[in-house]
N, C-alpha and C positions, 0 to 999 in steps of 0.2 A: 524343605524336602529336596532331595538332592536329586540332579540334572537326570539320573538315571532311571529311580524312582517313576520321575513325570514321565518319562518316554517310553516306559514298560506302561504307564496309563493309558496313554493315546495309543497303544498300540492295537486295541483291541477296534476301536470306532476307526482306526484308520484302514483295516483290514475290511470292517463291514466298507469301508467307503472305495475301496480299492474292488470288491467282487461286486457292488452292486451301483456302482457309480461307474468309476472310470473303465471298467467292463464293457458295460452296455455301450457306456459313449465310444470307445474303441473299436468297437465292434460297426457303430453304425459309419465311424470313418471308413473303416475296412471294408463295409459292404459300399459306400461310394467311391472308394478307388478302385475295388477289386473288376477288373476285365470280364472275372467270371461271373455266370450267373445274369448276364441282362446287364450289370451292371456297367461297361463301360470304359471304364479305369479314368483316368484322370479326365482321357479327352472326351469320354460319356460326360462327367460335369460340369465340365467346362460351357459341353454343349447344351446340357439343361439351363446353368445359368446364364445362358446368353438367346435362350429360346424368349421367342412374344411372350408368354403366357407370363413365362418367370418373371420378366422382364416388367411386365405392369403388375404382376404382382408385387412385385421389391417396391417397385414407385409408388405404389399405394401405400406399404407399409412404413414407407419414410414419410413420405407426405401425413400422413392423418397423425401419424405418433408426433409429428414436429405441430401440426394443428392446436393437438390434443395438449400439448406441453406448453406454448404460446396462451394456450386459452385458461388453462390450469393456472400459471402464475398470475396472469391478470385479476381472474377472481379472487384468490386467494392472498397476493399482497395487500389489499386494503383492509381481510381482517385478521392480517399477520403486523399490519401497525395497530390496529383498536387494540386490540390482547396484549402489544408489546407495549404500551404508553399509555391504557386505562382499565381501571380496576371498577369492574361491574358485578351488580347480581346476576350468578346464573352460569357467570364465565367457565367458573373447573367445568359443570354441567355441559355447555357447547363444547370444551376441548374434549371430554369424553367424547360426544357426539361424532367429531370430527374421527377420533381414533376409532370408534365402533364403527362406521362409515369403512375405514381402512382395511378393517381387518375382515370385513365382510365376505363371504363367497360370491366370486363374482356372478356363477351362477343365480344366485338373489340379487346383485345390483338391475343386473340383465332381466330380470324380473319384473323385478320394482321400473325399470323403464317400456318396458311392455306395456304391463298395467300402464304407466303414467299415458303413454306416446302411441299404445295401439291403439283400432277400429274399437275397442270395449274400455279407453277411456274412460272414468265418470265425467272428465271433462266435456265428452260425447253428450252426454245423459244430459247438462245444463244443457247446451248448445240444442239440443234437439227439443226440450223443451220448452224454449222460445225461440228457436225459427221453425219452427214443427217437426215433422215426423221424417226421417229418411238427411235429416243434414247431421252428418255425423265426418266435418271435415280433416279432423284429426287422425291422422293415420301415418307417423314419422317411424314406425318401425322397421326395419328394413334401410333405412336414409342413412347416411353420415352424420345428419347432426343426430341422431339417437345414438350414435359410437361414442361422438365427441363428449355428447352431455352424458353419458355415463363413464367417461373418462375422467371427465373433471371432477364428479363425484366422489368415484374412486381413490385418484391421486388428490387431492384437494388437502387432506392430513398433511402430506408429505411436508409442502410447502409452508401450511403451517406452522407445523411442528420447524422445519432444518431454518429457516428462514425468521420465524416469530419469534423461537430461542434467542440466534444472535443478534434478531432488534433490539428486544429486551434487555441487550447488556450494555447496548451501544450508550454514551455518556450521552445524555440529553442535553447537555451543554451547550454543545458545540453545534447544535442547531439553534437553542436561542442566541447564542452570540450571532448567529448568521441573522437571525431574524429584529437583532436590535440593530444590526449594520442594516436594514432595510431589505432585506432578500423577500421576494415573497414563500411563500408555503411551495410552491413549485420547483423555484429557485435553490430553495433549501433541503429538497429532497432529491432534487439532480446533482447538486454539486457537494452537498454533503454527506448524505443519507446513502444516498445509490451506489456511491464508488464504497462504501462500506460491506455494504449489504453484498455485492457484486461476488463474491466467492460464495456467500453461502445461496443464494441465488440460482448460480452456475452447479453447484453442486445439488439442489431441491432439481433444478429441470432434468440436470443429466440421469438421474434416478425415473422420473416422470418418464422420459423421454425410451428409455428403457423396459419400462413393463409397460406403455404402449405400445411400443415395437413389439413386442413377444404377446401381445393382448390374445387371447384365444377366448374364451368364456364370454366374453362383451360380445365381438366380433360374430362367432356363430352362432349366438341368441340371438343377435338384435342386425346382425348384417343383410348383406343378399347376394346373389349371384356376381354381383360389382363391385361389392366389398368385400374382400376376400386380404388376407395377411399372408406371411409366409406361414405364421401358427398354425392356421384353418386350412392350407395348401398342402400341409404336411399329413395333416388328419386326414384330407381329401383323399389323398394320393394313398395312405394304406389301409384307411376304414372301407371306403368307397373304389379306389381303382383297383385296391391288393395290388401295386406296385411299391413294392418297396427300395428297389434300385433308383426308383423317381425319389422316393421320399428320403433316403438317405442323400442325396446330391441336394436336395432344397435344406435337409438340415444341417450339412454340412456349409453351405450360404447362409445361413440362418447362424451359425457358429459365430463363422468370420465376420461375419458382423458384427456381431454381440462384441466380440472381441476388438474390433476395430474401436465398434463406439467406446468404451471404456479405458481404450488407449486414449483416445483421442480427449475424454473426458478428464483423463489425471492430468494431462499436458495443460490443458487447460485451467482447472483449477491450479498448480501450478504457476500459472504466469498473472492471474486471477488473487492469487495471496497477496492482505496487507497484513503488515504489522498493527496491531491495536490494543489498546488498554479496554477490557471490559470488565465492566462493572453488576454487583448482583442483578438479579431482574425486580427483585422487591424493590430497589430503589427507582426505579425508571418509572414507573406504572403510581396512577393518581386517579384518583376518582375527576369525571370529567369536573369541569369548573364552571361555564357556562351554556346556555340553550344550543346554542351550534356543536359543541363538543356532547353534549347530552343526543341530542339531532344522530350525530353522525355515527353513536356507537349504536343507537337505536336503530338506524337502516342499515347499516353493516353487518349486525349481528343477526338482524330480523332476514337480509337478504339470504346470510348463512345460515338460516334454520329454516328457507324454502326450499332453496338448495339441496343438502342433507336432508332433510325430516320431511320436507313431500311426498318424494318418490316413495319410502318408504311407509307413510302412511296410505295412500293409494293401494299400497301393494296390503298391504292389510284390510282398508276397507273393498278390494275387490276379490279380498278371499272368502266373504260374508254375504258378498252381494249374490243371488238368486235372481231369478223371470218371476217372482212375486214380491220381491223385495229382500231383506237380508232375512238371513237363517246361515245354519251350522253344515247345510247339506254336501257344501265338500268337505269338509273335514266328515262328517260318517261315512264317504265316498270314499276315504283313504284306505279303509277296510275291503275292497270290492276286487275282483281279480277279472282276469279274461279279460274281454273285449271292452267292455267299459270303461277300465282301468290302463288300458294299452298298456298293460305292464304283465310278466311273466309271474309276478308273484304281486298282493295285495301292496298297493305304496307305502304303509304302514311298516310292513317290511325292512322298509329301505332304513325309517328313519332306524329302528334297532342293529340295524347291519353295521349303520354309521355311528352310531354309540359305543357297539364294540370295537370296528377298525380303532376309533378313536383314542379308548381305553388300553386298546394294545399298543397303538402307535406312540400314547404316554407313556408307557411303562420300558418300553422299549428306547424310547430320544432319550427320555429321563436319564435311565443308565448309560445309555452311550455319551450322552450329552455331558453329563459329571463327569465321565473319565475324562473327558476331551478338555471341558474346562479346567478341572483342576491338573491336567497337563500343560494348560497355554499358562494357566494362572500362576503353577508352581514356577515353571521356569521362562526365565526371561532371558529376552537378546532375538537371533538372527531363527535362530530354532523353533520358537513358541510364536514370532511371526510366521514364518512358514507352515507350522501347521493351523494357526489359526486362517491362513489363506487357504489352506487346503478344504480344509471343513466348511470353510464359505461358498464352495464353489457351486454346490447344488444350488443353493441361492440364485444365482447367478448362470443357472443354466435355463432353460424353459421347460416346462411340466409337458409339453404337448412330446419331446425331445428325448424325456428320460422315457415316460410311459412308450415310444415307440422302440429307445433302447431296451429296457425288458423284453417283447417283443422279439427283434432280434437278436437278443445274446442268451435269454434264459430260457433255449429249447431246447436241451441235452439234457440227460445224467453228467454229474448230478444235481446240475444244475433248471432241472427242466421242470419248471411254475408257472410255465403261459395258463395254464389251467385249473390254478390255485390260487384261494381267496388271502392267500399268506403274499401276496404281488403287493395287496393295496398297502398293507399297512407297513410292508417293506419299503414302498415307495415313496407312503408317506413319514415313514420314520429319514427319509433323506431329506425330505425339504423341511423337516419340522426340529431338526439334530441344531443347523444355525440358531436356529431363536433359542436353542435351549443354550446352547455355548455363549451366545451377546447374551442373556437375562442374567448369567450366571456368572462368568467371569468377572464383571465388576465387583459382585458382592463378595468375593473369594480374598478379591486385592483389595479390598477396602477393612480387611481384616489387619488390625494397629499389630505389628510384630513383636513391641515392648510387652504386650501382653502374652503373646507367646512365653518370650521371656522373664519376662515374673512368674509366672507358672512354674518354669524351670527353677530359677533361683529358688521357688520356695518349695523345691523337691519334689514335686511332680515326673515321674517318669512321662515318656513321649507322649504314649498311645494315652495316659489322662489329659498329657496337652490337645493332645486332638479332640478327644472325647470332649472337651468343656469347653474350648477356644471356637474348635474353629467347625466341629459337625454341628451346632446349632445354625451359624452361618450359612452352612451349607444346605441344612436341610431347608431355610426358608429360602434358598435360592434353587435345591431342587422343585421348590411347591410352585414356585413363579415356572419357573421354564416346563413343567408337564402344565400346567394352567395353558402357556403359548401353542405348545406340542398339539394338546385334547383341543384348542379353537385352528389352526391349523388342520389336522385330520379333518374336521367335522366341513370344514368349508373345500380341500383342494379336490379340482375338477377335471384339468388338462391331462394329465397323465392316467388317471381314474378310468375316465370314460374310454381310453386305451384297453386298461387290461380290467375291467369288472365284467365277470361275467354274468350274461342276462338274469339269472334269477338269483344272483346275487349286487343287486345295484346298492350304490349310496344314495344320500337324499339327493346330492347335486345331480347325478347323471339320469335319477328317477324324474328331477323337474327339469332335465332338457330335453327326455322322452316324453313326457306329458304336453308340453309346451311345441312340440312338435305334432301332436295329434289335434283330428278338429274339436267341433263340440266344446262348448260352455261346459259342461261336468269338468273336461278333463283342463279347461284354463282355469276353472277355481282351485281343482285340486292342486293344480298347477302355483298357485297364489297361497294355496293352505299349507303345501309343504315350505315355500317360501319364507313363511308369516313363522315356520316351527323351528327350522333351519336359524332364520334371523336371532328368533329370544335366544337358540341357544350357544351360537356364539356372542351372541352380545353377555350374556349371562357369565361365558368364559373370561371374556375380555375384562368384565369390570371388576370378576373374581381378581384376577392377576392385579390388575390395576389399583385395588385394594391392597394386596398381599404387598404391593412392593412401594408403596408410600412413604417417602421419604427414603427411598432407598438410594443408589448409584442408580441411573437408567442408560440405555441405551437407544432403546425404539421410544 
């Protein structure tokens, strides 16, 4: 395909990404430089970021994301070595685990650690049954470490996954040659193992370290008046104060950040690069050999499946639980409106709202997403990087950031949708466009070009080379990337609960209004939309995950 071709492709998703991307974000620049309006102009910013408020608010945000990142790799290096050097029953089963974990709406992690860590515990229910009545001392909701542990949850994939990969390749050699020169196992993982590992390491945290920073969903489910980020400052500031000359100045802080870390983050890996010979992962991984190697995959694996699969069983057995024991009564309560329901419409609602955004949001990345790919894919060089950074970008900005740019930029003819349910799926077709571009660009270039050309030689005109070559590739590489798109929509929350209006909610923003109200009714229902939400992005996830077995991957 010729250079020209690809660029009349991408032209079209670079345009949606130009009026509904870098729009809004310009826009919310404009409105924290601009003098007019409240706003200030430069030295209005200056002044907000160097206000107390701001001030411990940023120290917060760095502090707990650098916690949360610290505590994240710990746990998950030791079963990023089991996976990467032993082959067990069950193991694809826990990687899946781990990714479904990943891909979850935070809004449900935040859930599932409710359930686990509030006053309605089950762990409550034991404890109170043997020391009696009224000892109910679990109550971390609200705390840091309920941020932390639902951080680690969350990110825990990552480090798996970027970190386990390049174990797996590493030559196993060259730690037993360490270990017949007499090193111990400690020894041998500091001075061998470690400086190996050391980039992709740098590269799992700096990711971590990042969508803890921009945490929104975790933070104001499970936060408090003390835990607060710059994400939840932003929300504050135009949900709650309707200042929006404050919230643009915090998101424009919230920018330079983002932007700083990631400088700072390439520099780093950068100097971080070795050279290495790696080798397949099938070869490195062995079934254990003796009772200590048996031992250690055994509590490793078992510590990673309380980890993972607790909170979310909790959150399932507290969406059954009743004041006579279990029954279905919130889920029949999702049908219930008014006051019971603290919802403007029935929460059942919600979940059909968020099946169609969802549906529209895949059909919608899907297209944009195949022009975009088969633009990066067809042409190569300095061109098809740039746009592939470009289309990355939403990625890479914060949900709480864009949902506030809509907000500010989309109030005019004819552009004027603050009060149209065409926002969410607009919105979420921006953060859901990348997954479809990384699912689908590998499978495009992993198309053999010899095959092209034998087609050719054997007299095929073009449009049959396309037709028989390379649209079957494509089409199983559109069905992975809307599989990503439809679990994306169904789970994003930050930007959502921005522009969804009240009697049109999705599931996630229905269980942060539920979970906000008192009364047991509305915390099971709270747990029943959780418990619905979960199967059905996990259901997405392992569709995809299916669909592209053996494929090129990316995530």
């Amino acid at each position: 395909m010729r250079g020209r071709t690809a660029l009349l492709l991408g032209a079209l998703p670079l345009a949606f990404l130009a009026v509904f991307f870098v729009y809004p974000v310009a826009s919310i620049v404009g409105m924290g430089l601009d003098g007019r309006d409240g706003g200030g102009g430069l030295g209005g910013v200056l002044q907000t970021w160097l206000a107390p408020r701001t001030l411990d608010v940023l120290w917060f945000t760095l502090w707990q994301a650098a916690l949360s990142t610290v505590l994240t790799v710990l746990a998950a290096l030791p079963v990023a070595f089991v996976f990467a050097r032993f082959e067990f029953r069950g193991k694809r089963l826990l990687r899946a685990l781990a990714t479904v974990a990943f891909v979850l709406p935070t809004v449900v992690v935040a859930s599932a650690f409710v359930a686990l860590l509030g006053p309605r515990s089950p762990l409550n229910d034991v404890i109170e049954a043997v020391l009696g009545a009224g000892q109910r001392p679990i109550a971390l909701d609200g705390s840091i470490w309920a941020i932390l542990l639902a951080h680690v949850f969350f990110d825990f994939a990552i480090v798996l996954r970027l970190v386990g990969g390049v174990w797996a390749q590493l030559d196993p050699r060259a730690e037993e040659a360490a270990r017949v020169l007499g090193a111990s196992g400690w020894a041998v993982f500091r001075e061998v193992t470690l400086p190996l590992l050391r980039p992709a390491i740098a590269s799992a945290a700096a990711i971590v370290f990042l969508f803890t920073f921009t945490s929104f969903g975790v933070i104001l489910l499970l936060g408090s008046a003390g835990t607060v980020t710059l994400e939840v400052e932003i929300y504050r500031a135009t949900a709650q104060l309707l200042d929006l000359p404050l919230a643009s100045s915090l998101a424009l802080l919230q920018m330079s950040a983002v932007i700083l870390l990631l400088l700072v983050s390439a520099r780093v890996g950068e100097r971080l690069a070795v050279a290495q010979r790696l080798r397949p992962a099938e070869d490195s991984a062995r079934r254990p050999r003796d009772r200590r190697e048996r031992v250690t995959v055994a509590a490793t694996t078992g510590a990673m499946l309380l980890l993972l699969g607790g909170p979310l069983a909790i959150l399932v057995e507290r969406s059954f639980a009743t004041s006579a024991g279990y029954g279905l009564d919130a889920y029949r309560a999702l049908g219930q409106t008014g006051a019971r329901s603290g919802l403007f419409v029935p929460p059942i609602e919600a979940i059909g709202n968020s099946l169609a955004f969802a549906v529209a949001t895949m059909l919608l990345a899907t297209i944009l997403g195949l022009l975009a790919a088969a633009a990066v894919a067809y042409r190569r060089g300095s061109v098809s990087g740039g746009l592939d950074a470009l289309l990355m970008l939403p990625l890479g900005t914060s949900a709480v950031t864009l949902g506030f740019g809509f907000i500010v930029a989309l109030d005019e003819p004819p552009l004027d949708l603050r009060t149209s349910p065409l926002l969410i799926p607009l919105a979420h077709t921006l953060v859901a466009i990348p997954f479809v571009v990384r699912a689908t660009v590998p499978l495009i270039r992993s198309i053999e070009p010899r095959l092209r050309e034998a087609a050719a030689v054997l007299g095929a005109p073009p449009r049959r080379v396309w037709r028989e070559v390379d649209a079957p590739v494509i089409a199983r590489a559109a069905a992975i990337g809307a599989g990503f798109a439809f679990a994306v929509s169904l789970g994003e929350f930050g930007a959502t609960l921005f522009i969804a209006r009240p009697d049109v909610p999705t599931v996630p923003v229905a269980i942060f209004r539920l979970l906000g109200l008192p009364g047991a009714l509305t915390f099971g229902q709270a747990m029943a939309m959780s418990t619905i939400l979960m199967i059905l992005t996990a259901a997405a996830v392992l569709v995809v995950e299916r669909w592209r077995s053996g494929q090129p991957q990316v995530f």
